[in-house]
N, CA and C atoms of all chains as a GROMACS GRO file, in nm:
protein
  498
    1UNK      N    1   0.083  -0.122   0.000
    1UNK     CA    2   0.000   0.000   0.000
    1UNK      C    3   0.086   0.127   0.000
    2UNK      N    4   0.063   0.230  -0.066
    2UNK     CA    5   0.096   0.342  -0.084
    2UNK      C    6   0.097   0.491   0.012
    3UNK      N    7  -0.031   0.435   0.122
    3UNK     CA    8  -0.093   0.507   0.195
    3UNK      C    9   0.001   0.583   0.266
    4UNK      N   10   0.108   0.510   0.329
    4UNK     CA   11   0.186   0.550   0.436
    4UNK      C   12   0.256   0.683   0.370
    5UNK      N   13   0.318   0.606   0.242
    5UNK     CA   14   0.453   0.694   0.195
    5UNK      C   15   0.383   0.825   0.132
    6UNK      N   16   0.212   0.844   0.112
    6UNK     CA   17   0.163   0.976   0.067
    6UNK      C   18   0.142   1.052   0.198
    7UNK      N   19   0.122   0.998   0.341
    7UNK     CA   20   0.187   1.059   0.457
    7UNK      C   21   0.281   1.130   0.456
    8UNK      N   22   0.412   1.010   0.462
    8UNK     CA   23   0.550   1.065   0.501
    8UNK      C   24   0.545   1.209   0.377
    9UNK      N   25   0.537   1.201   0.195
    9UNK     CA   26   0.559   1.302   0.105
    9UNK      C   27   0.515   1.435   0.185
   10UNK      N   28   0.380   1.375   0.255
   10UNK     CA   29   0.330   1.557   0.305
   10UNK      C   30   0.401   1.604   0.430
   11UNK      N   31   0.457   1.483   0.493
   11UNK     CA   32   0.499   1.599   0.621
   11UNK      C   33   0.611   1.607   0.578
   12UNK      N   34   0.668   1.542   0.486
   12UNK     CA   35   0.794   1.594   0.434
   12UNK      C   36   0.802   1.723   0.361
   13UNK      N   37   0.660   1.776   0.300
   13UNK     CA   38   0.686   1.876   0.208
   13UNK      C   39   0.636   1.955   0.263
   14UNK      N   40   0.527   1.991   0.393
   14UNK     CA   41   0.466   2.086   0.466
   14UNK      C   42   0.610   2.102   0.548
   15UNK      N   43   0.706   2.020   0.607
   15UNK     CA   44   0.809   2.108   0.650
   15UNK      C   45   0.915   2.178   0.575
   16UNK      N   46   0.943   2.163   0.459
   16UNK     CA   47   0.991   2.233   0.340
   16UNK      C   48   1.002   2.332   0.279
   17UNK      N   49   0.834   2.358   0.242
   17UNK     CA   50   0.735   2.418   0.162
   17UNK      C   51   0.754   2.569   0.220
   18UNK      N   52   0.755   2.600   0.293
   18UNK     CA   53   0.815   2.744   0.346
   18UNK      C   54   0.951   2.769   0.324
   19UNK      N   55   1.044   2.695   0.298
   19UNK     CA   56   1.185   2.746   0.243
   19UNK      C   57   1.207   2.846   0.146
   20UNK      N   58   1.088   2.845   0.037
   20UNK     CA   59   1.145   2.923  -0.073
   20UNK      C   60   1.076   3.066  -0.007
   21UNK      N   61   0.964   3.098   0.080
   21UNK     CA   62   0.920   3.212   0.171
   21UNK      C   63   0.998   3.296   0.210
   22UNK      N   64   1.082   3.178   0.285
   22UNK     CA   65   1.162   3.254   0.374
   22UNK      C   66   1.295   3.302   0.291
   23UNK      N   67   1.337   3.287   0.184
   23UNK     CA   68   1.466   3.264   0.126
   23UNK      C   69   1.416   3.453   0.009
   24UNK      N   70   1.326   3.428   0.034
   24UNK     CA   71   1.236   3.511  -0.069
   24UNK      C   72   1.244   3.679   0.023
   25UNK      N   73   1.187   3.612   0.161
   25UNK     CA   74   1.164   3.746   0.218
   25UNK      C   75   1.295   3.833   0.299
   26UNK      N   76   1.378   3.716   0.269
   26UNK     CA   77   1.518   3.762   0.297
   26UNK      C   78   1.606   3.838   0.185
   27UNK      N   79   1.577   3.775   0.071
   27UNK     CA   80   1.630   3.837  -0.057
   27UNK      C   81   1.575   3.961  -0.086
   28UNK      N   82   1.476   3.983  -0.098
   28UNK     CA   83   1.401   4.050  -0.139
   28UNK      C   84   1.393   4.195  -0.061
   29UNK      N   85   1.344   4.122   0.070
   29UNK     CA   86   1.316   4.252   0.192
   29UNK      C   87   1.173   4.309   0.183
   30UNK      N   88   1.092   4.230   0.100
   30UNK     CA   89   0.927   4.259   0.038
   30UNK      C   90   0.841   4.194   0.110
   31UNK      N   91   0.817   4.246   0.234
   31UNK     CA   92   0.740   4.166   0.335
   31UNK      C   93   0.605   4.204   0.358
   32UNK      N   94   0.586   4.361   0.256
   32UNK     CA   95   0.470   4.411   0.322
   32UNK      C   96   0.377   4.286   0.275
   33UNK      N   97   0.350   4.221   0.213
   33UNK     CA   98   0.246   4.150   0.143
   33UNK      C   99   0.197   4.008   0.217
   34UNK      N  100   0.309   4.016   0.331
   34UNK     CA  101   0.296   3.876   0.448
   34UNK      C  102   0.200   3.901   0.537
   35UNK      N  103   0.080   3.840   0.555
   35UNK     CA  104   0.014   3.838   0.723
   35UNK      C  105   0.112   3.807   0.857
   36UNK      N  106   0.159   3.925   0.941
   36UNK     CA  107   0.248   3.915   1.064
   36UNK      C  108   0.133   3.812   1.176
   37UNK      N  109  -0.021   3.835   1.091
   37UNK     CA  110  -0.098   3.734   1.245
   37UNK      C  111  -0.095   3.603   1.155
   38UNK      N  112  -0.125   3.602   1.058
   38UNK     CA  113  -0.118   3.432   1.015
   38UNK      C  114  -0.002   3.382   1.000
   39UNK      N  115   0.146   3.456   1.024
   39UNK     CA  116   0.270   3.360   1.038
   39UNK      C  117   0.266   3.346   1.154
   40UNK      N  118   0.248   3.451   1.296
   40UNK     CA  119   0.242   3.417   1.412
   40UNK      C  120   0.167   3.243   1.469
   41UNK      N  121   0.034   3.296   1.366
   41UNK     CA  122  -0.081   3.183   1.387
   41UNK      C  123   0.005   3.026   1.408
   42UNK      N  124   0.068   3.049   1.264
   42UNK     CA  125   0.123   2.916   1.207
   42UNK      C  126   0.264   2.893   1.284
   43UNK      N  127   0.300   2.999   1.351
   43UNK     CA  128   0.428   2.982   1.439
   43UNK      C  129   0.442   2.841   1.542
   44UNK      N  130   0.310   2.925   1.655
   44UNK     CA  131   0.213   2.857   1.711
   44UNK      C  132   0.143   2.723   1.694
   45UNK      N  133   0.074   2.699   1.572
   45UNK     CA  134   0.040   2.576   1.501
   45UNK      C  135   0.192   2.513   1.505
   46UNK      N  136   0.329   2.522   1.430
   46UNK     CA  137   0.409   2.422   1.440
   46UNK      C  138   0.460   2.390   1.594
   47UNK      N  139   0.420   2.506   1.692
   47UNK     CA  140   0.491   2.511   1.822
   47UNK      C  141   0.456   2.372   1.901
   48UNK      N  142   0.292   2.401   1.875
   48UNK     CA  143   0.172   2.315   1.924
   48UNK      C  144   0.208   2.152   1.886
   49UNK      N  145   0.270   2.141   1.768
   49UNK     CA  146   0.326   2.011   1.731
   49UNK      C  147   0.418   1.978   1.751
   50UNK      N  148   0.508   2.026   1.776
   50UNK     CA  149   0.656   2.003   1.844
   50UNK      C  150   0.598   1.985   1.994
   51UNK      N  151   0.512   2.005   2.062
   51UNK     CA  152   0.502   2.011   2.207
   51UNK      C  153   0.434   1.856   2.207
   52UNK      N  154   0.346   1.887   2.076
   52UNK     CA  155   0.256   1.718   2.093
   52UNK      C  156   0.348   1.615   2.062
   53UNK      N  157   0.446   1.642   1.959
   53UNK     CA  158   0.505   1.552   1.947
   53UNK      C  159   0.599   1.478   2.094
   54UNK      N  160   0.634   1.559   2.154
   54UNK     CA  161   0.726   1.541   2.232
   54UNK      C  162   0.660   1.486   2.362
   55UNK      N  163   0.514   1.506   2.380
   55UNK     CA  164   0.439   1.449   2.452
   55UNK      C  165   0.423   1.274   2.455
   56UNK      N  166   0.409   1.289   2.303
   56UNK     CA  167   0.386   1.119   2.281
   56UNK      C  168   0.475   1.068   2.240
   57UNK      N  169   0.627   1.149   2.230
   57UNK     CA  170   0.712   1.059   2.193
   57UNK      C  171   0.729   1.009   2.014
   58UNK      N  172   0.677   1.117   1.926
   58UNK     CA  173   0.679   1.084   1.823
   58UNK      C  174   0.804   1.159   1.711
   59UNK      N  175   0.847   1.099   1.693
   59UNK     CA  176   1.008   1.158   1.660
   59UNK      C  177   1.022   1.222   1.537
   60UNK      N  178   0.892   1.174   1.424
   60UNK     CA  179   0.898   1.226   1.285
   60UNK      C  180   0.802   1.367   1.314
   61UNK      N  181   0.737   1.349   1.421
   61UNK     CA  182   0.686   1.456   1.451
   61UNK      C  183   0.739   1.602   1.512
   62UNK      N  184   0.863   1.542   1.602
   62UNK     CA  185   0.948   1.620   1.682
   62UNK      C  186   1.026   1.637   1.577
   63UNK      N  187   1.067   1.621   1.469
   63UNK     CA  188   1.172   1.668   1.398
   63UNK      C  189   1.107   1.752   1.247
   64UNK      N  190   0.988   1.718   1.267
   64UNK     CA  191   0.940   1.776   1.120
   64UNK      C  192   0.932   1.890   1.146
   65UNK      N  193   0.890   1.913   1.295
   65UNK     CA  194   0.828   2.050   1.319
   65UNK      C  195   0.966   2.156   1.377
   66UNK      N  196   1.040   2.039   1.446
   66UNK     CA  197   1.160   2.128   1.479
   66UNK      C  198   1.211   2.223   1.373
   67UNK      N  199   1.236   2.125   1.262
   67UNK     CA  200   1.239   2.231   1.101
   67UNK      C  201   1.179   2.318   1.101
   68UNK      N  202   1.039   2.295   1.098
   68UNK     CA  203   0.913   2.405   1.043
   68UNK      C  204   0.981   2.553   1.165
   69UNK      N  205   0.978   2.539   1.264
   69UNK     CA  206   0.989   2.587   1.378
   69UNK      C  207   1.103   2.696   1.356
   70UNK      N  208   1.222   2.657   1.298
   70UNK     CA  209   1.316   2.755   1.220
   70UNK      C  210   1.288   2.856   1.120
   71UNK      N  211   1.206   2.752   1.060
   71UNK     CA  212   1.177   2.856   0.914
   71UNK      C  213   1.087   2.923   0.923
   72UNK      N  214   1.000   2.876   1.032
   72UNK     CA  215   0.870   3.016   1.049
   72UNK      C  216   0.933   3.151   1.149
   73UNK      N  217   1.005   3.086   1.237
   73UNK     CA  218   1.106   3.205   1.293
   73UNK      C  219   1.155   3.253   1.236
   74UNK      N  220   1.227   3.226   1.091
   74UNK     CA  221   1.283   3.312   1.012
   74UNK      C  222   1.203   3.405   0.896
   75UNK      N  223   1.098   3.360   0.896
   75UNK     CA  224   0.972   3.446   0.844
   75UNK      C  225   0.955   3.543   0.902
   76UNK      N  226   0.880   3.489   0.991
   76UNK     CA  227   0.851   3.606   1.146
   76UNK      C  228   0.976   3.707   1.158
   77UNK      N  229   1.051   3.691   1.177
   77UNK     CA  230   1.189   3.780   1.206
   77UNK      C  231   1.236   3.893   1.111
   78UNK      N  232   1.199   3.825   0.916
   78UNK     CA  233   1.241   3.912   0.855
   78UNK      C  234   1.062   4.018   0.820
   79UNK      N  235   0.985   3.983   0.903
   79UNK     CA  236   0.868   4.033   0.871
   79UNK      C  237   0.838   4.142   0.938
   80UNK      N  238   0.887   4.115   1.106
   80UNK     CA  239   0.925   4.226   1.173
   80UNK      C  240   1.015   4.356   1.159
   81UNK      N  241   1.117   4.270   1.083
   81UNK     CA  242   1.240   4.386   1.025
   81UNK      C  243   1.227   4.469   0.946
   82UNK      N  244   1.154   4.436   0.829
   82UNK     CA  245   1.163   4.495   0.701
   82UNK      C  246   0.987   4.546   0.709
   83UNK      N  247   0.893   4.465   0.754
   83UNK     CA  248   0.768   4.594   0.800
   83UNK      C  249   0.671   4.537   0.655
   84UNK      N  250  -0.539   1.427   3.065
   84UNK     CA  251  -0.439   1.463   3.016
   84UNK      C  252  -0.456   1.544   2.916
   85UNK      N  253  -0.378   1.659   2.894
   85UNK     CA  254  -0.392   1.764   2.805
   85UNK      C  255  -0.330   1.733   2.677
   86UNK      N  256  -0.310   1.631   2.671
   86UNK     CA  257  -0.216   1.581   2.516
   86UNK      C  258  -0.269   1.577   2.382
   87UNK      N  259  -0.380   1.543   2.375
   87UNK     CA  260  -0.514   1.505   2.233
   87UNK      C  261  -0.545   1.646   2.219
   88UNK      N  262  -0.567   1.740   2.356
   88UNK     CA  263  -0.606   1.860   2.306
   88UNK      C  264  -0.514   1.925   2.242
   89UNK      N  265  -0.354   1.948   2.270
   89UNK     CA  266  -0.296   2.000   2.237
   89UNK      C  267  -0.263   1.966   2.080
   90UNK      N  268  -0.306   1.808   2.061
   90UNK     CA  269  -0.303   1.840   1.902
   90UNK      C  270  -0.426   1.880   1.840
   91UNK      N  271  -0.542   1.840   1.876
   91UNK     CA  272  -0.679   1.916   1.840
   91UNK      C  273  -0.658   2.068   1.813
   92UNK      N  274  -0.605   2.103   1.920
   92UNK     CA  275  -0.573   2.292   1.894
   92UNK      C  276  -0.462   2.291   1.782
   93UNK      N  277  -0.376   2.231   1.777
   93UNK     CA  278  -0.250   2.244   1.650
   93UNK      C  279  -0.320   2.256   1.514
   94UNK      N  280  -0.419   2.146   1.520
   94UNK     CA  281  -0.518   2.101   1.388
   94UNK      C  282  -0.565   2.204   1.373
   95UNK      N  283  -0.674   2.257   1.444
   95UNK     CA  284  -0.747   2.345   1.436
   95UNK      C  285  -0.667   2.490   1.414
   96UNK      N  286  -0.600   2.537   1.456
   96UNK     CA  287  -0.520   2.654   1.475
   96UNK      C  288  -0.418   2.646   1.333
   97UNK      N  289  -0.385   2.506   1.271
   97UNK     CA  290  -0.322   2.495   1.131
   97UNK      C  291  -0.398   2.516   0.980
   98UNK      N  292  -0.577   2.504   1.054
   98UNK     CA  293  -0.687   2.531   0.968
   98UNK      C  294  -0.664   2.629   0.931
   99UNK      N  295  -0.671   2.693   1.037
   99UNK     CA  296  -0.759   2.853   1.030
   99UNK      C  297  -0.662   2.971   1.011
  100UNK      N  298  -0.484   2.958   0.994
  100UNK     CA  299  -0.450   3.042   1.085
  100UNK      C  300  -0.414   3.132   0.917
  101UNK      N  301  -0.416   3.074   0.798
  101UNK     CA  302  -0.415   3.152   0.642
  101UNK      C  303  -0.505   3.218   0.648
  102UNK      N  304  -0.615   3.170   0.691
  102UNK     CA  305  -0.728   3.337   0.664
  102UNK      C  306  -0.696   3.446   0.662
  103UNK      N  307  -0.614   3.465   0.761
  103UNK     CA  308  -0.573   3.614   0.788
  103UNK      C  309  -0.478   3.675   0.661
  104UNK      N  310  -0.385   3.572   0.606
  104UNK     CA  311  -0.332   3.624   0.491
  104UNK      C  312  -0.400   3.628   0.360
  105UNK      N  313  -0.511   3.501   0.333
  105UNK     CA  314  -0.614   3.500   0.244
  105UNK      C  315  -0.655   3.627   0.198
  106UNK      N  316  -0.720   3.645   0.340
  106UNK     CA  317  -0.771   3.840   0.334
  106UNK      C  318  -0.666   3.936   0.306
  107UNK      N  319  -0.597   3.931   0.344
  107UNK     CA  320  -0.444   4.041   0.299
  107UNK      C  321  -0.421   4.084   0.172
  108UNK      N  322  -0.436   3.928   0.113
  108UNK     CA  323  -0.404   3.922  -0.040
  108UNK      C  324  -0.488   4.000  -0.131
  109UNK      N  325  -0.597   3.934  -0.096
  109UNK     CA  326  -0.714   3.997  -0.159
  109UNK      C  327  -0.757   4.128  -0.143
  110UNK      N  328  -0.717   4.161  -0.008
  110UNK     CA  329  -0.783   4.338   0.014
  110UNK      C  330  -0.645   4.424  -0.028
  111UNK      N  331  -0.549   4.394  -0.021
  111UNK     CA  332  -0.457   4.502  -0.006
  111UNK      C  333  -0.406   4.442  -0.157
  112UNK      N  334  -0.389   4.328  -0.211
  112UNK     CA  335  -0.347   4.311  -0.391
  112UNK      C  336  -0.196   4.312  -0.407
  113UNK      N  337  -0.144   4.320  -0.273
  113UNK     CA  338  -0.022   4.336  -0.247
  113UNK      C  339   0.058   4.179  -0.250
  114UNK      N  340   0.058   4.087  -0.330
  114UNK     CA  341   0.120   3.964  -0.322
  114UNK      C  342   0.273   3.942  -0.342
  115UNK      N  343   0.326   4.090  -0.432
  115UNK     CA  344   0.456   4.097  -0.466
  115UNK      C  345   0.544   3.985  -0.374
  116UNK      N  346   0.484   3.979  -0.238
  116UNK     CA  347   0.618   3.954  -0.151
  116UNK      C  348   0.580   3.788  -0.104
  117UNK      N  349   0.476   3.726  -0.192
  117UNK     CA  350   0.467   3.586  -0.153
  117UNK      C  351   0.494   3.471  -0.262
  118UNK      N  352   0.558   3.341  -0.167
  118UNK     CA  353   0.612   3.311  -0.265
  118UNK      C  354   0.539   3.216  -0.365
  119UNK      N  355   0.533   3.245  -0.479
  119UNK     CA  356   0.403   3.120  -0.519
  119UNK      C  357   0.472   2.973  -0.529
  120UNK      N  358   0.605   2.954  -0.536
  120UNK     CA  359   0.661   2.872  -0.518
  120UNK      C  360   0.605   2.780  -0.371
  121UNK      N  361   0.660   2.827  -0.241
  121UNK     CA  362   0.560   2.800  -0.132
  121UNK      C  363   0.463   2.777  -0.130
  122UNK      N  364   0.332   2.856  -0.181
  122UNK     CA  365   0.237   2.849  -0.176
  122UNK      C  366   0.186   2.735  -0.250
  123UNK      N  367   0.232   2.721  -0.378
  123UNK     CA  368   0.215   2.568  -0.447
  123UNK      C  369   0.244   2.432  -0.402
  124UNK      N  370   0.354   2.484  -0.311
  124UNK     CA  371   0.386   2.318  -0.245
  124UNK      C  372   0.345   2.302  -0.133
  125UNK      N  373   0.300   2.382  -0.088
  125UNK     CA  374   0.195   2.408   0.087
  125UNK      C  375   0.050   2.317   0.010
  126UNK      N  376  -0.002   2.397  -0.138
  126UNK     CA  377  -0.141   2.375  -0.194
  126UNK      C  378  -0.092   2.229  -0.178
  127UNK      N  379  -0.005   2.153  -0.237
  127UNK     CA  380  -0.002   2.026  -0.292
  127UNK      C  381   0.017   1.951  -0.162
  128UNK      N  382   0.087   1.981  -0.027
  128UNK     CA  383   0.094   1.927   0.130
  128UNK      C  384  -0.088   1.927   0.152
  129UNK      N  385  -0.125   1.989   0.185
  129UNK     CA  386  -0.279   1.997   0.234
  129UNK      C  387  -0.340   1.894   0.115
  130UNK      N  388  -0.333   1.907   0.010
  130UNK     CA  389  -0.431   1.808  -0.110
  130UNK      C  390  -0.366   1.664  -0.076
  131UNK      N  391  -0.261   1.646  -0.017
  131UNK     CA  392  -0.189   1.552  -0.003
  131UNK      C  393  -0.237   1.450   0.157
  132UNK      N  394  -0.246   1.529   0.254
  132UNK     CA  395  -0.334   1.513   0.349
  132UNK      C  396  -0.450   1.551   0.364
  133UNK      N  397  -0.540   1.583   0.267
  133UNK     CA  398  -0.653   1.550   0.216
  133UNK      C  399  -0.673   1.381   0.194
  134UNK      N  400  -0.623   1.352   0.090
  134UNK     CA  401  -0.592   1.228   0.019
  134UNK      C  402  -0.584   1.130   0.115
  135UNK      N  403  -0.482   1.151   0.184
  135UNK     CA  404  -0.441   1.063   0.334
  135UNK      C  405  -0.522   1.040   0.404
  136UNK      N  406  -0.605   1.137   0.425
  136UNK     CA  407  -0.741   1.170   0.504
  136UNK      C  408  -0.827   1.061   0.492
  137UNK      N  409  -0.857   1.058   0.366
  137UNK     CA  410  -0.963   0.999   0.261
  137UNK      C  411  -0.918   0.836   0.224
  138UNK      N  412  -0.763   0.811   0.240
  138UNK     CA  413  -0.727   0.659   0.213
  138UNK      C  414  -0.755   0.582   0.358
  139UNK      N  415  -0.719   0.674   0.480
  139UNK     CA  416  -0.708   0.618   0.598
  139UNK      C  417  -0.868   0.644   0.661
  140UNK      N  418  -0.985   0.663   0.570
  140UNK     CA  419  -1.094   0.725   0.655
  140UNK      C  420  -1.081   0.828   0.778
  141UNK      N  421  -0.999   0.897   0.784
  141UNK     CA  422  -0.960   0.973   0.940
  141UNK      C  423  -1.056   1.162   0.883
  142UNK      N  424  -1.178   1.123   0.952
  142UNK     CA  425  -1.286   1.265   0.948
  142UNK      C  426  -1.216   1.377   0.992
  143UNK      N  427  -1.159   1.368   1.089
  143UNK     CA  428  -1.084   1.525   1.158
  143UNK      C  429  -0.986   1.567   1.024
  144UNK      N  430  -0.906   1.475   0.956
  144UNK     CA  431  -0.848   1.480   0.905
  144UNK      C  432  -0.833   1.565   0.705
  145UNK      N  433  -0.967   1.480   0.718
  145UNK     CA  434  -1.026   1.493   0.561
  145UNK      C  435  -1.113   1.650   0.594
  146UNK      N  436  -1.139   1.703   0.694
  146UNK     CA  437  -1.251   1.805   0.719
  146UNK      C  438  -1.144   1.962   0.696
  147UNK      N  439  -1.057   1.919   0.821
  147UNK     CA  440  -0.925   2.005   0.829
  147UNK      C  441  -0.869   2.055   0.726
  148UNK      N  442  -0.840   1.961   0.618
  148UNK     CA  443  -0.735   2.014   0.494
  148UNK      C  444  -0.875   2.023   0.359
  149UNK      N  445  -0.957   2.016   0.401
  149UNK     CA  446  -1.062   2.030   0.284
  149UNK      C  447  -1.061   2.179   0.313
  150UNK      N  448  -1.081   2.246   0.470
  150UNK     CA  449  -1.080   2.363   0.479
  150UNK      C  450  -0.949   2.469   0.382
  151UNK      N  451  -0.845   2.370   0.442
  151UNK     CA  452  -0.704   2.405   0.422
  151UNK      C  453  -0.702   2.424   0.273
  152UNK      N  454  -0.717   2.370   0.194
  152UNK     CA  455  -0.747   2.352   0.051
  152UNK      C  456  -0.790   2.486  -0.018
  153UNK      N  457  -0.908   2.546   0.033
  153UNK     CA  458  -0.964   2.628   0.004
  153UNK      C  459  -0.914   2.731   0.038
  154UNK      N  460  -0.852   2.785   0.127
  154UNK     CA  461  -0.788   2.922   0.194
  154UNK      C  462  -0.614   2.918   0.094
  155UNK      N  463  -0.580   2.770   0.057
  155UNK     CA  464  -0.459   2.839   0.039
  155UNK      C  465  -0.532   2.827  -0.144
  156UNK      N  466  -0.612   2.794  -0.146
  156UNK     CA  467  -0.637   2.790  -0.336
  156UNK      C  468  -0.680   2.942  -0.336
  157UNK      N  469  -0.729   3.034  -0.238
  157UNK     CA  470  -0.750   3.197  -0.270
  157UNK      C  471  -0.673   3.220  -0.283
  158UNK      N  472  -0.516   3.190  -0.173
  158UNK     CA  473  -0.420   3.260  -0.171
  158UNK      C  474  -0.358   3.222  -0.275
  159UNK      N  475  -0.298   3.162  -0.373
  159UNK     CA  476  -0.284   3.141  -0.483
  159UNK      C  477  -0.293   3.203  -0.613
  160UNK      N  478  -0.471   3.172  -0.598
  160UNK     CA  479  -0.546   3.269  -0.713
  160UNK      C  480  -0.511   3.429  -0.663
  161UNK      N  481  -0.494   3.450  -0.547
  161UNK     CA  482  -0.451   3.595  -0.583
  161UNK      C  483  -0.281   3.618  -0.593
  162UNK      N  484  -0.237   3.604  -0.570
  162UNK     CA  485  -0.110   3.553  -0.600
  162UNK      C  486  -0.071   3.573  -0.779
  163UNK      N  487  -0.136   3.486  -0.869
  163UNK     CA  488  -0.167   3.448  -0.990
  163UNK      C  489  -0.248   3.558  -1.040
  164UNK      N  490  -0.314   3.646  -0.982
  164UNK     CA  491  -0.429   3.788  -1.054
  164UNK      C  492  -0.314   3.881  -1.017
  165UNK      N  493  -0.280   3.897  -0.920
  165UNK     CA  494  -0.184   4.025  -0.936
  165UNK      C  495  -0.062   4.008  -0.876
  166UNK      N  496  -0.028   3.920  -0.914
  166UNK     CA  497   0.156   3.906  -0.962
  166UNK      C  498   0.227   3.916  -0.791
   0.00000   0.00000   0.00000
């Protein structure tokens, strides 16, 4: 069955999938066009999973989000800066 | 134990938390600074756990990213209308 590995593709690519964001809003410095409450939101949302993960002991969980967890900080950070 | 909630709130709080940029996009037309790159592989993560949703029967699951689906397919389409 296939089921699993169309799992693993998405949490592999939902922790990813913000790289080119962040790589963007760093290059660029063009942030007005970012929601500062829906990256916060989603800050939060990966925070919330890194906490669950670590609750139950789930390690693809604790590490997917540990990622995410960088790169939304680095969103957040150049969003604050540049305004 | 506060553990199920804390991912219930992750879920929920991972739904909802694009609206706020959804609306951004659309009211202010200002997308210059997002990346559609991201945004396409975020669209294809959520359709992806959609799918997952839907192979594994899991309702919270299939409800969540059906939402998800729709908030980041605005953000997209505006994205794609004004550049």
């Amino acid at each position: 069955m296939i089921t699993p590995y169309i799992g693993y593709l998405a949490a592999i690519l939902g922790t990813i999938c913000w790289l080119p964001q962040a790589w963007k809003a760093w290059a660029t410095r063009d942030t007005a066009g970012l929601s500062l409450v829906s990256n916060l939101m989603f800050l939060l949302t990966v925070l919330l999973w890194f906490g669950y993960g670590l609750l139950i002991g789930d390690w693809p969980l604790i590490l997917a989000n540990f990622c995410a967890i960088l790169i939304v900080l680095s969103i957040v950070a150049a969003k604050l800066k540049f305004g």
